[in-house]
VEXVOSE-443099 format. One line per 8 residues: for each residue x, y, z of C-alpha. Coordinates in steps of 0.02 Angstrom, whole numbers, plus 50000, padded with zeros to 5 digits. Layout:
X,Y,Z ~ ...
***
This chain:
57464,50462,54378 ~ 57521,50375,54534 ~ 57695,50460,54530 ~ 57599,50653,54493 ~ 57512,50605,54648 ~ 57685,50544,54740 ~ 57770,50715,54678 ~ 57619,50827,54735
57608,50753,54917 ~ 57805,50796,54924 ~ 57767,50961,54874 ~ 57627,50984,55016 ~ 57736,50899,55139 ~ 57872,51019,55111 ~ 57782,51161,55114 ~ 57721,51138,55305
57887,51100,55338 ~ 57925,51255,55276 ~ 57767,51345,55345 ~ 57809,51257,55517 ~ 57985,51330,55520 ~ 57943,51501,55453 ~ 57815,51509,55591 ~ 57933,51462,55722
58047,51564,55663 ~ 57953,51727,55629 ~ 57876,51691,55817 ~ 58026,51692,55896 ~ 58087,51857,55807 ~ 57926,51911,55850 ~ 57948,51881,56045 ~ 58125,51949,56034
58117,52108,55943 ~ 57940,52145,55954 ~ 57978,52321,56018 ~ 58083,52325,55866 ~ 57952,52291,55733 ~ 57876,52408,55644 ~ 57689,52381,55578 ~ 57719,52380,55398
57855,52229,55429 ~ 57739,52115,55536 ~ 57606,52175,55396 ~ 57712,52079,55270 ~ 57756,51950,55367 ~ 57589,51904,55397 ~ 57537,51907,55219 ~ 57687,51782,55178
57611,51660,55304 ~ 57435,51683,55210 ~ 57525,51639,55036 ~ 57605,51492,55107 ~ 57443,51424,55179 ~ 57354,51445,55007 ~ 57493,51355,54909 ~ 57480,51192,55043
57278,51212,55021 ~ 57309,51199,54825 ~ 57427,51081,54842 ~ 57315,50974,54947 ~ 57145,50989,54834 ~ 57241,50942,54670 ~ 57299,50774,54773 ~ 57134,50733,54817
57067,50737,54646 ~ 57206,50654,54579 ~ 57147,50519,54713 ~ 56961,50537,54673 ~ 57020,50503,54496 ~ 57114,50339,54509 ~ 56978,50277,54617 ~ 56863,50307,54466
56985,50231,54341 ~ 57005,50083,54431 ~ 56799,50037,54469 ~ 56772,50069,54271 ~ 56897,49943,54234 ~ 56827,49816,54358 ~ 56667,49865,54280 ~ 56732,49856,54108
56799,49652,54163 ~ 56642,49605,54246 ~ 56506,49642,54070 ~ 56627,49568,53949 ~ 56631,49396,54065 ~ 56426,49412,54087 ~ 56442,49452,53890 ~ 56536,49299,53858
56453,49188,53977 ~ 56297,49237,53896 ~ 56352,49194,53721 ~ 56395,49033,53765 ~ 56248,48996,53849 ~ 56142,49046,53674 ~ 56256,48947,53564 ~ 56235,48792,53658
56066,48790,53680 ~ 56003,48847,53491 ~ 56034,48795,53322 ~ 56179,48849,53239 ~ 56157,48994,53121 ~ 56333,48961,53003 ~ 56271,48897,52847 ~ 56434,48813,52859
56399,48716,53030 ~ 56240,48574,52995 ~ 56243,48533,53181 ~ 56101,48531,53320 ~ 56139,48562,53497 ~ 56002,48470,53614 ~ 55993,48469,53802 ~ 56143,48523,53930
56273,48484,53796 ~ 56228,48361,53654 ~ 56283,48412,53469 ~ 56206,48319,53329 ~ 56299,48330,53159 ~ 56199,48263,53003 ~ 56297,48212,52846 ~ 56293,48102,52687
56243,48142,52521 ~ 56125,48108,52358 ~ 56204,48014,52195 ~ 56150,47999,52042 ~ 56318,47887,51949 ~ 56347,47788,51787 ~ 56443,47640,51771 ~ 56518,47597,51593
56621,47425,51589 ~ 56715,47357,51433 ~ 56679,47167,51511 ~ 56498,47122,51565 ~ 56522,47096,51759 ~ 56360,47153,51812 ~ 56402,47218,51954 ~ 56335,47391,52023
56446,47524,52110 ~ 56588,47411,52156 ~ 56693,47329,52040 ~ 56732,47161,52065 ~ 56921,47165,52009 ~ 56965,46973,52035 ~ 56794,46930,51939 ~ 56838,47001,51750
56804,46881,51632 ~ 56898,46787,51520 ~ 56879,46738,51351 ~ 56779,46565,51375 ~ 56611,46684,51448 ~ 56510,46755,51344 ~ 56529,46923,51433 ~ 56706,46944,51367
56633,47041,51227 ~ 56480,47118,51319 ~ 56493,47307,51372 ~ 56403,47338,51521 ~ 56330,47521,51567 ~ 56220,47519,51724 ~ 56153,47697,51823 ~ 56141,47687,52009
56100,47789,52151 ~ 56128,47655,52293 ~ 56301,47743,52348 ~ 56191,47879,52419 ~ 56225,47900,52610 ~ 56167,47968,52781 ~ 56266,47975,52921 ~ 56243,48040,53091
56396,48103,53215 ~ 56351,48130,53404 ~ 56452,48214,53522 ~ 56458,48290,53707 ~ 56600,48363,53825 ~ 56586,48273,53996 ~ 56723,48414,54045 ~ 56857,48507,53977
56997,48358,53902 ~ 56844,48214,53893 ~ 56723,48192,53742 ~ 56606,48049,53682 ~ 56540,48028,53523 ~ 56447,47909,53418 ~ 56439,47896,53229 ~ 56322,47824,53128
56337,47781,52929 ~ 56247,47681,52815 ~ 56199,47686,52591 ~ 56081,47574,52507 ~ 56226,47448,52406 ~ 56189,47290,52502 ~ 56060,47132,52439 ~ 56003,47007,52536
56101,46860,52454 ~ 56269,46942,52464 ~ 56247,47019,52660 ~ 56426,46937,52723 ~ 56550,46949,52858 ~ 56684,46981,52732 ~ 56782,47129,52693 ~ 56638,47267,52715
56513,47169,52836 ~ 56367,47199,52707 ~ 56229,47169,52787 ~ 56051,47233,52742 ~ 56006,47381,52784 ~ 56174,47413,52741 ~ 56296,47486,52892 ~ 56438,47571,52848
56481,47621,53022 ~ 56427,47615,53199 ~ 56536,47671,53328 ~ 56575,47738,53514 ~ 56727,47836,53550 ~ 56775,47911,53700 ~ 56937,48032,53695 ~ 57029,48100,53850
57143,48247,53766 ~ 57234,48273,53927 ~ 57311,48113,53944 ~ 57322,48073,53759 ~ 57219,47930,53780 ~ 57057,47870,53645 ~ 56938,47712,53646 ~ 56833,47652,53491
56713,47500,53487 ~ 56591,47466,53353 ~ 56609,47424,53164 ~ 56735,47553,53058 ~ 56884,47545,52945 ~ 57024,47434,52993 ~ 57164,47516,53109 ~ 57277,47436,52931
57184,47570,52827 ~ 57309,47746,52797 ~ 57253,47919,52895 ~ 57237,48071,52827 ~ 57396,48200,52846 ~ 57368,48291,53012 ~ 57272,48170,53106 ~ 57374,48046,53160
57264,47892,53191 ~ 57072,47941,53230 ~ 56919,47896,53157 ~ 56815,47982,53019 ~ 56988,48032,52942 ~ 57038,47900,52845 ~ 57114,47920,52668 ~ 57025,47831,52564
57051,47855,52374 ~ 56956,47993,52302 ~ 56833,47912,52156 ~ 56654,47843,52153 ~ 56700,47657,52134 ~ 56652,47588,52288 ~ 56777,47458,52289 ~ 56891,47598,52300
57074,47543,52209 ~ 57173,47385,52168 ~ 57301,47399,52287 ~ 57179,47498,52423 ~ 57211,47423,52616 ~ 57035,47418,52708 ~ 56915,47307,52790 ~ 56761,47386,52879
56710,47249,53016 ~ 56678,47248,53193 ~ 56831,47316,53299 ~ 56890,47367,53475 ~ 57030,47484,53481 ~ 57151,47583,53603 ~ 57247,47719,53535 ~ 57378,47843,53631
57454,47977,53552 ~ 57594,48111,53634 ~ 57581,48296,53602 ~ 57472,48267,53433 ~ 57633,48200,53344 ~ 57649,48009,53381 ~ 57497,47902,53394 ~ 57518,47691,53438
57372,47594,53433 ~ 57298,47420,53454 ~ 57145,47352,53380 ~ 57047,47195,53376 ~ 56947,47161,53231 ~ 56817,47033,53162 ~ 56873,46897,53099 ~ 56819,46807,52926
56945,46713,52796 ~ 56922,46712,52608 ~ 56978,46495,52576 ~ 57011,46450,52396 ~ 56988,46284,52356 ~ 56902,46125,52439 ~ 56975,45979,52341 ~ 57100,45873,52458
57149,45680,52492 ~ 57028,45666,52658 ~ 56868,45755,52706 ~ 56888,45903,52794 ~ 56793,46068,52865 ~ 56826,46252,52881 ~ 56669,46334,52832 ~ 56465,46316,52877
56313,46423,52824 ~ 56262,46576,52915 ~ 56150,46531,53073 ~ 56046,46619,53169 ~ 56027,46821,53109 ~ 56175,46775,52975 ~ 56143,46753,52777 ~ 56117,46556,52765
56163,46576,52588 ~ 56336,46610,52627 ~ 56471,46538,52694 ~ 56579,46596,52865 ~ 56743,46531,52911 ~ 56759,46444,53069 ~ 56859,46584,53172 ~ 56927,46561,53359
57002,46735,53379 ~ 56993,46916,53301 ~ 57119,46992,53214 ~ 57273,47073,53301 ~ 57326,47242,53200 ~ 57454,47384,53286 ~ 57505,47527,53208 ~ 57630,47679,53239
57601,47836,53164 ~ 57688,47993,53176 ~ 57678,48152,53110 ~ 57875,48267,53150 ~ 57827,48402,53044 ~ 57834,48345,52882 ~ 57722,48207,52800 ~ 57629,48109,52878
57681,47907,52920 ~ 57619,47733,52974 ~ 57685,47569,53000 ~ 57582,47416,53054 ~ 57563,47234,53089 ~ 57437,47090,53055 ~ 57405,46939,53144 ~ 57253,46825,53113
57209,46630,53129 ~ 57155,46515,53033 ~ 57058,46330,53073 ~ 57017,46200,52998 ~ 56944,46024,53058 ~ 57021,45867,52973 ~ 56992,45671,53017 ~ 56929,45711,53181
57055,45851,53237 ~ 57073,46053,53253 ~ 57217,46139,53154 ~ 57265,46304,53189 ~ 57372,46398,53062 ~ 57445,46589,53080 ~ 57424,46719,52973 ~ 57537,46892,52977
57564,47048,52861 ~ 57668,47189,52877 ~ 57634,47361,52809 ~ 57687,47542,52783 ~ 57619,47717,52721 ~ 57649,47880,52686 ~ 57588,48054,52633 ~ 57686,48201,52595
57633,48378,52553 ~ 57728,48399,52402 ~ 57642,48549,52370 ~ 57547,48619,52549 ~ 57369,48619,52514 ~ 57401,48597,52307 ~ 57473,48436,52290 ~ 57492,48281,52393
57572,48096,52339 ~ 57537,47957,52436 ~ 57617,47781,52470 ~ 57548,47613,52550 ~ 57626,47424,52557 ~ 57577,47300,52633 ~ 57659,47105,52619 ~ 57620,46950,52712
57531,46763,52710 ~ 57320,46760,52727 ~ 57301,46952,52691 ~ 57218,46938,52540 ~ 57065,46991,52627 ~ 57116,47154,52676 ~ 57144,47226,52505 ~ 57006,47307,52362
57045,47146,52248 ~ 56974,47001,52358 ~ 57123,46882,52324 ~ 57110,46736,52443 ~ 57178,46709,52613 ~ 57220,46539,52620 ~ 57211,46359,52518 ~ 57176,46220,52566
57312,46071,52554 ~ 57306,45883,52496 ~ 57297,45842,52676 ~ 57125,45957,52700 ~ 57246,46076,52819 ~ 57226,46265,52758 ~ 57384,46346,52691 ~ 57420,46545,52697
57439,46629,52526 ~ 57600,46743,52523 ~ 57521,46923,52469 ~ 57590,47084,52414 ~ 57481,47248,52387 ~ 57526,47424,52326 ~ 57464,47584,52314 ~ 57536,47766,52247
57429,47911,52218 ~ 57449,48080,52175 ~ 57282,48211,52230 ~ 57298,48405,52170 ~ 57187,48542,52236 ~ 57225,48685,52080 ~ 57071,48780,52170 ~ 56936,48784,52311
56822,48699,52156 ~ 56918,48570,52079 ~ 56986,48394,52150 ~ 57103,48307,52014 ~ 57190,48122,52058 ~ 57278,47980,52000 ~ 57306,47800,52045 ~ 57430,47660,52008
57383,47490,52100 ~ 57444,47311,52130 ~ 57387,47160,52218 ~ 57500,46989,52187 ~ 57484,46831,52261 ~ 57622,46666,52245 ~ 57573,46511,52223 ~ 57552,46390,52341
57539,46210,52235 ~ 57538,46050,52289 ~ 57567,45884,52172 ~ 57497,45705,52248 ~ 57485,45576,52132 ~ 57484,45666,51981 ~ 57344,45784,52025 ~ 57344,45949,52081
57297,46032,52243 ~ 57317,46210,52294 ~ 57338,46402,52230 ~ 57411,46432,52076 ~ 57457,46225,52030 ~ 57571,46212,51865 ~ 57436,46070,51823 ~ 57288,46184,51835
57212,46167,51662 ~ 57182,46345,51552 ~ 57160,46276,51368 ~ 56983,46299,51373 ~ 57024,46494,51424 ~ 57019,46564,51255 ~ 56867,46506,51175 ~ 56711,46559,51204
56588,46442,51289 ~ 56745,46310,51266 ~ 56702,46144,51333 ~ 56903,46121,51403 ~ 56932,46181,51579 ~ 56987,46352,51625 ~ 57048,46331,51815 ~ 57199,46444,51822
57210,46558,51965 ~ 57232,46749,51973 ~ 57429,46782,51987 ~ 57394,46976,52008 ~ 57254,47121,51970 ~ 57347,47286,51927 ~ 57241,47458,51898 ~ 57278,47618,51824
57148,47751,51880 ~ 57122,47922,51873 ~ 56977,48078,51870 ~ 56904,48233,51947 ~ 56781,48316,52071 ~ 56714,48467,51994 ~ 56620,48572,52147 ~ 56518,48691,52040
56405,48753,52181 ~ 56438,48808,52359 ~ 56295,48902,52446 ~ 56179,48892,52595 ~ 56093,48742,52536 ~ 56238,48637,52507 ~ 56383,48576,52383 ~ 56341,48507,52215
56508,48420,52111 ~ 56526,48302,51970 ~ 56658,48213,51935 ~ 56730,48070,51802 ~ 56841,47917,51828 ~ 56914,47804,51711 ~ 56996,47626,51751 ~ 57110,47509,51675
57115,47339,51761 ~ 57231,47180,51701 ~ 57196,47025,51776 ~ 57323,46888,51750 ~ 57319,46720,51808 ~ 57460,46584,51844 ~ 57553,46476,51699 ~ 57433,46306,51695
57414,46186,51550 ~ 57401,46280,51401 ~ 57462,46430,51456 ~ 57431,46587,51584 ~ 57276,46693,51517 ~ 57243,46860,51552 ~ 57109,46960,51535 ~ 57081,47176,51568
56932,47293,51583 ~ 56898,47479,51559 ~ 56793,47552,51675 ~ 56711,47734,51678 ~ 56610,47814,51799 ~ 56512,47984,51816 ~ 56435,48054,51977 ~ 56338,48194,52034
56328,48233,52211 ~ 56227,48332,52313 ~ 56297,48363,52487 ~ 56171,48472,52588 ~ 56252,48482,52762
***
């Protein structure tokens, strides 16, 4: 349009040029040979200057309404502009301060900003066991009998719904790169007489989580404080190291899998991550140490009842500092990766005087998309001395010496996994697991002190209700797992799956007097759960 009106307003101009000079022209011919004219020729010349004047008026209207025009064009797009940004602006406003229709989004938004996301679900499981532990959701791998109980030979089958949870997530954007959040998580699974500072901080009413964060996306940076999964625990693929995503294995047993990395205590942690792809963090983490043993040449100390608002039925190690765990994690395009390390300490007080020994681990993981979206496998390691407590089968930490001094265990854990997704409905998985611990014996006199002793007596082992000792120590707990998710209803008021699991566990123990005894378990559990957010 803009070059029409550019040729148009050439044509005009060049017209009264050419009108200008015609005039001039036909004036002066006029004024010199006006005698000469005849009245038919100044007739015609006259209507020639009337033609010419119409063609510059056309000329001229069609400009200004090509003008008029592209005035018009150009208010309806500023128009246009200026009700899709009051449109917009609008919607927002209505989003944030109602409920959110998507059956697919359970969240709230309160106030100027806050969003409110419930969660959790309703089980109804069975437990079948092979060996009598009596235990409810959670095996207790390193507590399998052996064949001096009575409940060698007793099944055990046992219903539950204590795994049931509600959880609560809280969020709010103080601008456009800062967020804080809270999240809130508990089930029913604790008892009074077992609430500990141990590996899952089972206290009653029964936490599960309670955490801040605060995230600032521009500059990569993310704070946590509160009780969670250990920074040692593997991340889902795709989200580096954050919170809420951690991979935990897929079945009902609480206890998760032999082999399994975890602890959910107290923890403070840093975390910075560059361009979503490499994530370091730093975490400090409640400390508690799981001490075999108590037997030494001189009277020593390394434990005391709970106290004030702890269980006074149990015991707590004496701890001077949290644990120390970094991790790297990095995500290039392919797979997802960790590495970590462990530092902890452990005390003891002996004839009068503090000891202070170190404990470390080491540890690596991995997830690759084998198949994107169909079928992942899975990797985690970890190896070091007073770890014990950060694995599913509760192997001990530390022993205690002749000398009443506490000695690290050296500890190995594995875990490989493989988790298909055939279908939007169906969740299939497999475990193999292993957690091993070296001995760490000591001989005075004959007698034997420590993990694992040569000495340790295990005649009475294989008898039922024997009256010879059975003392050995476990040498290693190795599982074989594997089951489904069935999701056989997705709908406004929720998810509904069921899904099976079968276990087998081996639990060996070190060579003693009269032999090294072993003992296994099959475990098999069912689940339905409702999820209605």
């Amino acid at each position: 349009m803009t070059t029409a009106c550019i040729a148009l307003m050439g044509a005009a101009t060049a017209a009264r040029a050419e009108d200008a000079a015609s005039t001039t022209k036909h004036k002066k011919a006029a004024s010199a040979a006006a005698t000469a004219a005849t009245p038919t020729q100044i007739v015609a010349t006259q209507a020639q200057i009337d033609a010419l004047n119409k063609q510059i008026q056309a000329l001229q209207s069609q400009l200004q309404a090509l003008a008029t025009q592209q005035d018009t064009n150009a208010k309806a797009v500023v128009e246009s502009r200026a009700a899709a940004e009051k449109a917009a602006t609008a919607a927002t406003q209505i989003a944030q301060q109602q409920k959110v229709t998507d059956p697919k989004d359970n969240s709230l938004r309160l106030g100027k900003g806050l969003k409110l996301t419930f969660g959790g679900f309703i089980e109804a499981a069975t437990i079948y066991r092979s060996r009598n532990e009596t235990a409810d959701m959670a095996t207790p791998y390193n507590s399998i009998p052996f064949k001096n109980s009575s409940n060698y030979d007793r099944d055990e089958f046992r219903g539950s719904a204590r795994q049931s949870r509600l959880s609560l997530l809280a969020e709010t954007d103080v601008g456009p790169d800062t967020h804080l959040g809270a999240y809130f998580e508990a089930d029913f699974l604790g008892a009074g007489t077992t609430s500990n500072s141990g590996q899952s901080n089972s206290y009653v009413p029964r936490m599960r989580h309670g955490f801040l964060s605060a995230d600032w996306n521009d500059t990569g940076w993310h704070l946590l404080a509160g009780q969670t999964f250990s920074l040692v625990t593997t991340d889902k693929l795709g989200t580096g190291i954050t919170p809420r995503n951690e991979l935990l294995p897929a079945g009902p047993d609480a206890q998760y899998a032999v082999g399994f990395d975890w602890t959910r205590a107290w923890t403070f942690r840093a975390t910075k991550d560059w361009d979503k792809k490499y994530w370091l963090a730093i975490a400090l983490e409640g400390p508690q140490a799981s001490i075999n043993g108590s037997t030494s040449l001189v009277s020593n100390s390394n434990t005391n009842p709970g106290g004030s608002l702890l269980n006074a039925t149990a015991n707590y190690s004496t701890d001077i500092a949290p644990d120390l765990v970094v991790k790297f994690a990095a995500e290039p395009g392919y797979g997802h990766y960790e590495l970590f390390g462990l530092a902890r300490e452990f005390q003891s007080r002996v004839a009068g005087q503090n000891y202070t020994e170190t404990g470390w681990g080491i540890g690596a993981a991995a997830v690759l998309p084998l198949m994107p979206k169909v079928l992942d496998f899975q990797a985690s390691t970890m190896v070091g001395q007073g770890v014990g407590r950060y694995a599913s089968a509760g192997l001990p930490d530390v022993t205690v010496n002749p000398y009443g001094r506490l000695s690290p265990l050296t500890e190995v854990t594995a875990l490989a996994g493989l988790v298909a997704h055939p279908d939007a409905d169906w969740d299939l998985y497999a475990y193999y697991g292993l957690e091993q611990a070296d001995s760490k014996a000591f001989t005075v006199a004959g007698k034997a002190y420590g993990y694992g002793n040569a000495l340790s007596v295990n005649t009475g082992c294989y008898t039922e209700n024997s009256s010879l000792a059975c003392t050995g120590n476990t040498r290693s707990i190795r599982e074989v797992t594997a089951g489904y998710w069935w999701k056989f209803y997705h709908g406004n008021m929720g998810t509904m799956q069921f899904g099976m699991q079968a276990e087998y566990l081996r639990r060996d123990a070190f060579q003693g007097v009269g032999g090294s005894p072993s003992t296994d378990d099959t475990v098999v559990y069912s689940a339905f759960r409702f999820y209605p957010f």
